[in-house]
C-alpha atoms as one frame of an Amber mdcrd trajectory, in Angstrom:
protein
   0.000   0.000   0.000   1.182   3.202  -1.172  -0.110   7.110   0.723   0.312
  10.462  -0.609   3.011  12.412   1.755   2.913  15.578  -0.067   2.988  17.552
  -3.616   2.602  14.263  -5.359   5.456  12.395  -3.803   4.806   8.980  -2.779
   6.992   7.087  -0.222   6.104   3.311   1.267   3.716   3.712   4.675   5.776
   1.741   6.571   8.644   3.940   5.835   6.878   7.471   6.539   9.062  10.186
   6.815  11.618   8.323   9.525  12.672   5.436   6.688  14.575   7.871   4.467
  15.569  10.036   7.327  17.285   6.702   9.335  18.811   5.771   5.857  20.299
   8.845   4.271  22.019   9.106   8.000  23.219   5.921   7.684  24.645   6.545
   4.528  25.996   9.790   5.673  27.629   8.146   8.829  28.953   5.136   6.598
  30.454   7.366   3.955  31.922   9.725   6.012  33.783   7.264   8.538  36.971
   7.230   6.606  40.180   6.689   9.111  42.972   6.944   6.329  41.657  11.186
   5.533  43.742  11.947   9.161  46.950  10.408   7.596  46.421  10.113   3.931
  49.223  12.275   3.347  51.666  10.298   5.392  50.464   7.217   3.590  51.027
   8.554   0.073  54.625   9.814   1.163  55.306   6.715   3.525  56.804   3.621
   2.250  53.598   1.884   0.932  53.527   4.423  -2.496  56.716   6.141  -1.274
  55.566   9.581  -3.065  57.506  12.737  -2.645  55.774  15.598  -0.818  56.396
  17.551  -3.698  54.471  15.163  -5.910  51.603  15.317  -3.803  51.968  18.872
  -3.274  51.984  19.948  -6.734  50.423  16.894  -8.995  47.830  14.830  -6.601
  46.076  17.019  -4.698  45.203  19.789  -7.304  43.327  17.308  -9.348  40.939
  17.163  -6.845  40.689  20.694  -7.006  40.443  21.912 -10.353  38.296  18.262
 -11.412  35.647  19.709  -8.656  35.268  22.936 -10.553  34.878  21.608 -13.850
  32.143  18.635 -12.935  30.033  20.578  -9.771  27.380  22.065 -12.217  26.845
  19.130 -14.325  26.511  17.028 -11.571  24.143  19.849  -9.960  22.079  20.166
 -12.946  21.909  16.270 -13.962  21.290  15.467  -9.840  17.720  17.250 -10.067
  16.485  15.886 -13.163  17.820  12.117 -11.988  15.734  12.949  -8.681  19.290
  12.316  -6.144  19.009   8.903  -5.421  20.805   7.610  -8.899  23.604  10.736
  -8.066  23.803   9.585  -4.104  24.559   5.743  -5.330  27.071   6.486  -7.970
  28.641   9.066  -5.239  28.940   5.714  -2.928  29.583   3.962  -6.251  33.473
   6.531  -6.303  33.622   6.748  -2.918  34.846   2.551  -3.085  36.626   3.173
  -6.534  38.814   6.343  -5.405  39.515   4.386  -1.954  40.354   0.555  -3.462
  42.683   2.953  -5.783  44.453   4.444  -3.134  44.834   1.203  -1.644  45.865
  -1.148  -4.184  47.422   1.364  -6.426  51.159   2.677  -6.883  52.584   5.527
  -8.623  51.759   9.342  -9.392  48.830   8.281 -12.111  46.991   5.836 -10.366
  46.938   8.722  -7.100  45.749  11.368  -9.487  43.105   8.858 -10.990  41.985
   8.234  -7.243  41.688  11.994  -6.425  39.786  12.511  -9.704  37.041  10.200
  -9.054  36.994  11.381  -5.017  35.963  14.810  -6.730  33.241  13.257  -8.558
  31.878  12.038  -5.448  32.254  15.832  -3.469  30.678  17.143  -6.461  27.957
  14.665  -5.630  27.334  16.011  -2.062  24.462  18.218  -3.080  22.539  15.191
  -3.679  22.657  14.349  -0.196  21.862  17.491   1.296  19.066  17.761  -1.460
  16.947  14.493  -1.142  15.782  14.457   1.552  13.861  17.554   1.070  11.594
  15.480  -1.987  10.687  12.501   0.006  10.186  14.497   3.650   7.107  16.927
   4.178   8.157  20.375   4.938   7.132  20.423   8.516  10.030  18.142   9.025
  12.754  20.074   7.062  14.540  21.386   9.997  14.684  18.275  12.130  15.950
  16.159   8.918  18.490  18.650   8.113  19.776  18.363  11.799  20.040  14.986
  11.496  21.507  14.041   7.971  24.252  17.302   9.193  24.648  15.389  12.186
  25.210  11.876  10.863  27.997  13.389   8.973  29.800  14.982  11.639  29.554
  11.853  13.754  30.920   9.854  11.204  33.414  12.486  10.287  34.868  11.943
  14.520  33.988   8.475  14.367  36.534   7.776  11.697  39.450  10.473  13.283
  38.946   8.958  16.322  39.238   5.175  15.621  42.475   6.183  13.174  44.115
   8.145  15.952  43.254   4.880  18.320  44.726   2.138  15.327  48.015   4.527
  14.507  48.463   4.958  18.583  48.332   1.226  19.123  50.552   0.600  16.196
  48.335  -0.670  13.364  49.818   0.051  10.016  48.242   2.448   7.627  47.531
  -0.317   5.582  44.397  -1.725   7.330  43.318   1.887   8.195  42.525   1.970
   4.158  41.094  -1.205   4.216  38.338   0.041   7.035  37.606   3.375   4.937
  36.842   0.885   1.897  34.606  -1.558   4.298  33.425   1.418   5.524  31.750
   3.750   2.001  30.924  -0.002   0.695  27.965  -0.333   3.800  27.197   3.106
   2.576  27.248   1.960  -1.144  24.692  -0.866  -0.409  22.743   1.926   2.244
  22.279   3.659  -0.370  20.277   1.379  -2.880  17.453   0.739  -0.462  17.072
   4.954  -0.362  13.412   5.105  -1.677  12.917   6.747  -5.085  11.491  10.238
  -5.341   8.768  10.882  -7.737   9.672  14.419  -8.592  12.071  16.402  -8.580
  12.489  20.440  -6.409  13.721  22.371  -8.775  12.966  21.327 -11.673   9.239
  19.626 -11.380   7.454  22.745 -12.515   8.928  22.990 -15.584   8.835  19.430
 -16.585   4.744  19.391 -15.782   4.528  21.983 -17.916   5.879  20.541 -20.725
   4.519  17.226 -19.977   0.675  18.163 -19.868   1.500  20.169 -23.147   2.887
  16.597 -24.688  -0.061  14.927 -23.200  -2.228  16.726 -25.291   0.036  16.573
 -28.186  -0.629  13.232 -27.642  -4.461  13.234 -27.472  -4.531  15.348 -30.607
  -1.842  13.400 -33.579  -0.802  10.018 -33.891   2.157  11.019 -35.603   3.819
  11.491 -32.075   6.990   9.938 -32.509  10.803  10.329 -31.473  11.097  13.601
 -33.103   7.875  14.881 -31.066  10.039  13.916 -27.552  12.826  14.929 -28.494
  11.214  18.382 -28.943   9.566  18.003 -25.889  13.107  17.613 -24.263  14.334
  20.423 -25.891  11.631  22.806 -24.470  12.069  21.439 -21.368  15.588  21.703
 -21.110  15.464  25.617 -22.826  12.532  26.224 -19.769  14.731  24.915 -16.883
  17.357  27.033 -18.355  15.306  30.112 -18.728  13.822  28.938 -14.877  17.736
  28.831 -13.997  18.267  32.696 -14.614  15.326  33.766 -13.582  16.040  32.226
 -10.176  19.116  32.779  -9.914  18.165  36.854 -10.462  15.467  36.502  -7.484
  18.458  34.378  -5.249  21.299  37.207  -5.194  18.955  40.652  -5.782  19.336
  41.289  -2.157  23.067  42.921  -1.203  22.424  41.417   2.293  22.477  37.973
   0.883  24.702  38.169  -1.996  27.357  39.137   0.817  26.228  36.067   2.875
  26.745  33.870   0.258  30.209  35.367  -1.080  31.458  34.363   2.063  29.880
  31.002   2.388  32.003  30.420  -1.466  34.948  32.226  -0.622  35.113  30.840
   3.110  34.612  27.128   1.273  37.675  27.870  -0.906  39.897  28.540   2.001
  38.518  26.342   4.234  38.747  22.915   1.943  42.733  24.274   0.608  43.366
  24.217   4.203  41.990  21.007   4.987  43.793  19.727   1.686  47.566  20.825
   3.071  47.108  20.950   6.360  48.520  17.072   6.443  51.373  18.148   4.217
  52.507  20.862   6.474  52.843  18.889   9.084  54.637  16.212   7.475  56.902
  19.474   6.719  56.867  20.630  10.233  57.828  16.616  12.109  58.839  14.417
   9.283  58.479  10.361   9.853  56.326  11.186  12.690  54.424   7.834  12.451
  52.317   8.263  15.933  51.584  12.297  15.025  48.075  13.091  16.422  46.087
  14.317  13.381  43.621  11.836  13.917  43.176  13.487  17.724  42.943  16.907
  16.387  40.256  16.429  13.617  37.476  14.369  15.735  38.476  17.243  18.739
  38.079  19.793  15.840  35.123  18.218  14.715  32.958  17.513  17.847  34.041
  21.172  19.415  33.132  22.914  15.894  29.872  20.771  15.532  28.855  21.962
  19.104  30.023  25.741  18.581  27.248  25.523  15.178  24.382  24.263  17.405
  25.124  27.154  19.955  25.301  29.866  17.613  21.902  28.582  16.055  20.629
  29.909  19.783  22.421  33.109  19.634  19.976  36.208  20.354  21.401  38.281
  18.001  20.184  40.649  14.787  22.305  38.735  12.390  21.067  41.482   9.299
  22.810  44.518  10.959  25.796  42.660  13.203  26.441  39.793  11.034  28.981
  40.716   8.619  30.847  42.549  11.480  30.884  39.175  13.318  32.222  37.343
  10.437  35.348  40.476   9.278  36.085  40.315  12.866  36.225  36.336  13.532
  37.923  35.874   9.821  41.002  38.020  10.888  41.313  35.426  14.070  41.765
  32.817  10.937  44.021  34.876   9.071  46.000  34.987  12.565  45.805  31.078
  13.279  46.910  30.459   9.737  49.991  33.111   9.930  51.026  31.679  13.418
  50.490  28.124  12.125  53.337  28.983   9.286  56.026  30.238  11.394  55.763
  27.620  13.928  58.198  24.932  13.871  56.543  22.666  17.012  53.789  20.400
  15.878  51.980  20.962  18.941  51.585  24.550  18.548  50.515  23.911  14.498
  47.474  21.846  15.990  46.514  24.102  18.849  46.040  26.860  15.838  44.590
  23.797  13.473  42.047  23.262  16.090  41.513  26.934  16.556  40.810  27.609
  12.916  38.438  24.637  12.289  36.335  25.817  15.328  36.587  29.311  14.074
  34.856  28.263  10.163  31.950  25.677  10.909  30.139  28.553  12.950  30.583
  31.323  10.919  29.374  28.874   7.825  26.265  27.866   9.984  25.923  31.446
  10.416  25.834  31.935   6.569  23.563  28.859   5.742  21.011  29.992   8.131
  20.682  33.444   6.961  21.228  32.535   3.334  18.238  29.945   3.740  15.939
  32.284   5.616  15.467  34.304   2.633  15.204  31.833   0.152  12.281  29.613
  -1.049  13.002  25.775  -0.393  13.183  24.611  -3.824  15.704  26.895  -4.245
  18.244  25.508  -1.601  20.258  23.379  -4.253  20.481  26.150  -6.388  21.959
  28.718  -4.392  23.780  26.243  -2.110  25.173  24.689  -5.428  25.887  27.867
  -6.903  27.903  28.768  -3.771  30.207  25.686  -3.920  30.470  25.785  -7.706
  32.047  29.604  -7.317  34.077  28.271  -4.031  35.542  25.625  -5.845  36.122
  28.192  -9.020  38.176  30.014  -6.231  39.665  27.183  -5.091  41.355  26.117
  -8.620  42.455  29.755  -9.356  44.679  29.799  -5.366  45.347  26.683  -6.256
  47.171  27.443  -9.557  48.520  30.697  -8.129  50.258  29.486  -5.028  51.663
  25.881  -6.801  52.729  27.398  -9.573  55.014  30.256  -8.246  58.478  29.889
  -7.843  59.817  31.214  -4.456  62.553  30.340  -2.835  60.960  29.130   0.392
  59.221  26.004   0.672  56.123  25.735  -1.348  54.263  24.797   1.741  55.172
  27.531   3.945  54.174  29.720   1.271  51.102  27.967   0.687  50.058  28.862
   4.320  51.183  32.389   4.153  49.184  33.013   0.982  45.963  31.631   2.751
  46.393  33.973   5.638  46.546  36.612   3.589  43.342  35.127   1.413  41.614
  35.250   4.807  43.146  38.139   5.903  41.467  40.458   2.164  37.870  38.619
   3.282  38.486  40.125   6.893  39.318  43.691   5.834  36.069  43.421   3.031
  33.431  42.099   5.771  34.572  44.197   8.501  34.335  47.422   6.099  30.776
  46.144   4.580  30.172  45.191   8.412  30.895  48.507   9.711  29.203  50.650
   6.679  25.928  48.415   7.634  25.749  49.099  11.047  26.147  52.877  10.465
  23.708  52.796   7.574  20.907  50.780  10.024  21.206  52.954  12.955  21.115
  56.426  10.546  17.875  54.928   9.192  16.508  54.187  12.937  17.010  57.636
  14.102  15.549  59.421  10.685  12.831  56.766  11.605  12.266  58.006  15.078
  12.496  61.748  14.284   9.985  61.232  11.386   7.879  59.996  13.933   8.193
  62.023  16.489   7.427  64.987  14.398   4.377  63.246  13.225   3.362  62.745
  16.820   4.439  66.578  17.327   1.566  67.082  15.094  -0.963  65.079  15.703
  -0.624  66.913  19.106  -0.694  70.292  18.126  -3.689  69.617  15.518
C-alpha cells in the first residue's frame, strides 16, 4: 500500500518520513567514517607508495581541485532531473573506486586517478543534502536537516577517532585503508534501499509543464513519434534554463544575501585548501612522525566545531545589521591562526592553531547557511547552495594554480600557508568594512525613523 506524503510524492507507509531520514544518515555516517583522511598524506609519502611531498603537493592534490570545478554544475544540474538517489549511489559507487585505488594502487597516475574520481563524489554532495527535502514533508525540514548534518559529523569523529586509536596502538596504515573501503561499501549498499522520489524540487514545474503540453500533443496526432520527444526535451531543457536565470536573479537581488553567500564560497575555498595541506605541512613541520596526532585533532576539531554551530543557532542576536561585522572580525582570528600556524616549527603549537581555525569556520558557515536559507524559497536551496560551492571551488582552482605554480625560494608549503592567511586576511578587511558601513547605515535609518515619527506625533498633538 502506497499514501500520498505531499505535492505528489509517494513514499512506502511503513517507511513514513523516519525510513529515508534513518537511511540517508546511515549513509551519511557510513560514507563519512573514513580513518585513512587523518593520515592520507603520510600514507602517500610513507613507504607503501613512497611519493615525494612535492608530488603530492603539486600533482595529486590539485586534481581534486580543479576536477571539482569543472564537474560541480553538471553534476548539480543532472542530480535534479535524476531525482538524487541515482547521483547519491554512484557518489557511494566513487567513494569505493577512489579508496580501493588508493589502496591497491602505486605511482603518481593511479593517485591522481583516485583523487579525480573522489571529486566526482564531493561534487555529488548536493545530492545528499538535497533528497531528503523530496521525500520528507516540509514540517520536518529542519529536524531532517539536523540529522543528515549530524550523521555526517559523527561519522566524520567516528573515523578520526578510531584512526588516531589504530596509529596509537601501532596498526599500520595499511588496514586503516582497508576500514575506509569496508566502511563507504555499507554506505554503497545503504544507499540502494534509499526510496525513489517521484519528482524532482527544482525542476518539477517545468517538466509538468511541458509534460501536460505533450499529453495533449498526444491526445490530438498520432504522428507522435521520437522527433515529437525529443522536442519536448528540448523545451524542457530551454525552460529549466530560462527557470535557472530567472532564479538565480530573485536568489542574489538582495546585497544582504549576496554578501552572505560570497562568504559562504569564498570561506569554502579557504577552508577545503586548508583542509587539503594541512597534512602536508605537518609532514613538513615533524617528518616520519608515524604516531603524530592528526587523527586526535580532527574528531576534537570536529565535535568542538559541531557543538560551537548548534550554539550559535541559539544566539539572540540581529544577524542582518551585526552579522557581517561578526564574520570580518572572527575571519582576521583565521588569518592569525593560519599566519602563526606557518612560522611555527613545534607540531603541537601547528594543531593548537589547526584546532583553533576549524572551530573558528563551521560557525561562521552555519551562520551563513542559516541566513542565506531564511530568505530563500526551499526549492531553491540546491540552487543557491550549489551555486555557492560551484564559485568556491572556481576560487579554489584559481589559489590553487597561483600558489603551486610560483616559484619562491621558500618552501612551497610555507608559502602555501602564508598566501591563505593573507586570502583570509582580504575577506576580513572586506566584511569588517561592509560590516561597519551596515551598522552605520541601520542605525542612521533608525534615528531618521524616530524623528519622522516624532514629528508626526508633534503634530498630531498640536492639531
Amino acid at each position: 500500500m502506497r499514501v500520498p506524503c505531499w505535492a505528489g510524492h509517494y513514499v512506502p507507509c511503513h517507511a513514513g518520513w523516519v525510513g529515508p531520514t534513518v537511511l540517508l544518515c546511515i549513509y551519511g555516517f557510513c560514507s563519512m567514517m573514513r580513518p585513512i583522511e587523518p593520515f592520507v598524506a603520510v600514507f602517500l609519502t610513507g613507504t607503501y607508495k613512497n611519493l615525494t611531498t612535492e608530488q603530492v603537493t603539486s600533482q595529486v592534490i590539485p586534481v581534486w581541485t580543479y576536477s571539482s570545478a569543472v564537474l560541480l554544475v553538471p553534476v548539480l544540474l543532472v542530480t535534479d532531473f535524476l531525482r538524487y538517489k541515482p547521483v547519491i549511489v554512484l557518489q557511494g559507487l566513487t567513494y569505493v573506486t577512489a579508496f580501493l585505488l588508493i589502496l591497491v594502487g602505486s605511482g603518481v597516475h593511479w593517485a591522481q586517478l583516485a583523487f579525480f574520481i573522489y571529486s566526482i563524489a564531493m561534487a555529488a554532495d548536493v545530492a545528499y543534502f538535497s533528497y531528503i527535502y523530496s521525500v520528507v514533508p516540509p514540517s520536518y525540514y529542519q529536524r531532517v536537516t539536523g540529522y543528515v548534518r549530524a550523521a555526517i559529523l559523527l561519522g566524520y569523529a567516528a573515523g578520526a577517532l578510531l584512526a588516531q586509536l589504530l596509529v596509537s596502538f601501532g596498526v599500520p596504515l595499511y588496514y586503516l585503508a582497508i576500514v575506509t573501503l569496508i566502511s563507504v561499501s555499507i554506505a554503497l549498499i545503504t544507499s540502494c534501499f534509499l526510496p525513489m522520489p517521484k519528482t524532482s524540487l527544482f525542476f518539477n514545474e517545468a517538466y509538468s509543464a511541458d509534460q501536460t503540453k505533450s499529453s495533449v500533443d498526444v491526445n490530438n496526432s498520432e504522428s507522435w513519434n521520437f522527433w515529437g520527444k525529443s522536442e519536448t526535451a528540448a523545451k524542457y531543457v530551454g525552460r529549466m534554463f530560462r527557470t535557472l536565470i530567472l532564479d538565480c536573479k530573485k536568489c542574489y537581488s538582495s546585497t544582504m544575501m549576496l554578501f552572505f553567500c560570497i562568504w559562504a564560497a569564498t570561506g569554502r575555498c579557504g577552508f577545503y585548501q586548508v583542509s587539503s595541506y594541512i597534512q602536508v605541512l605537518w609532514v613538513h613541520i615533524q617528518p616520519n612522525n608515524f604516531t603524530a596526532y592528526n587523527g586526535g585533532v580532527d574528531r576534537s576539531c570536529s565535535l568542538l566545531g559541531a557543538a560551537a554551530s548548534v550554539a550559535v543557532g541559539h544566539v539572540s542576536l540581529e544577524w542582518s545589521v551585526w552579522g557581517e561585522l561578526v564574520l570580518g572580525g572572527f575571519t582576521l582570528l583565521i588569518a592569525g591562526a593560519l599566519f602563526l600556524m606557518d612560522l611555527t616549527s613545534n607540531i603541537w603549537i601547528s594543531y593548537t592553531f589547526y584546532f583553533l581555525f576549524k572551530t573558528i569556520y563551521m560557525p561562521l558557515t552555519t551562520i551563513c547557511t542559516f541566513q542565506i536559507a531564511k530568505k530563500l524559497n526551499r526549492r531553491r536551496y540546491a540552487l543557491v547552495f550549489g551555486l555557492n560551492s560551484f564559485v568556491g571551488t572556481v576560487l579554489q582552482s584559481v589559489l590553487t594554480a597561483v600558489v603551486i605554480n610560483t616559484k619562491v625560494n621558500n618552501p612551497l608549503i610555507s608559502f602555501q600557508f602564508i598566501t591563505y592567511a593573507s586570502y583570509f586576511a582580504a575577506i576580513s578587511l572586506l566584511f569588517t568594512v561592509r560590516g561597519v558601513y551596515t551598522v552605520l547605515h541601520m542605525k542612521a535609518a533608525r534615528r531618521r525613523e524616530t524623528t519622522t515619527c516624532q514629528r508626526a506625533h508633534t503634530c498630531d498633538e498640536f492639531v
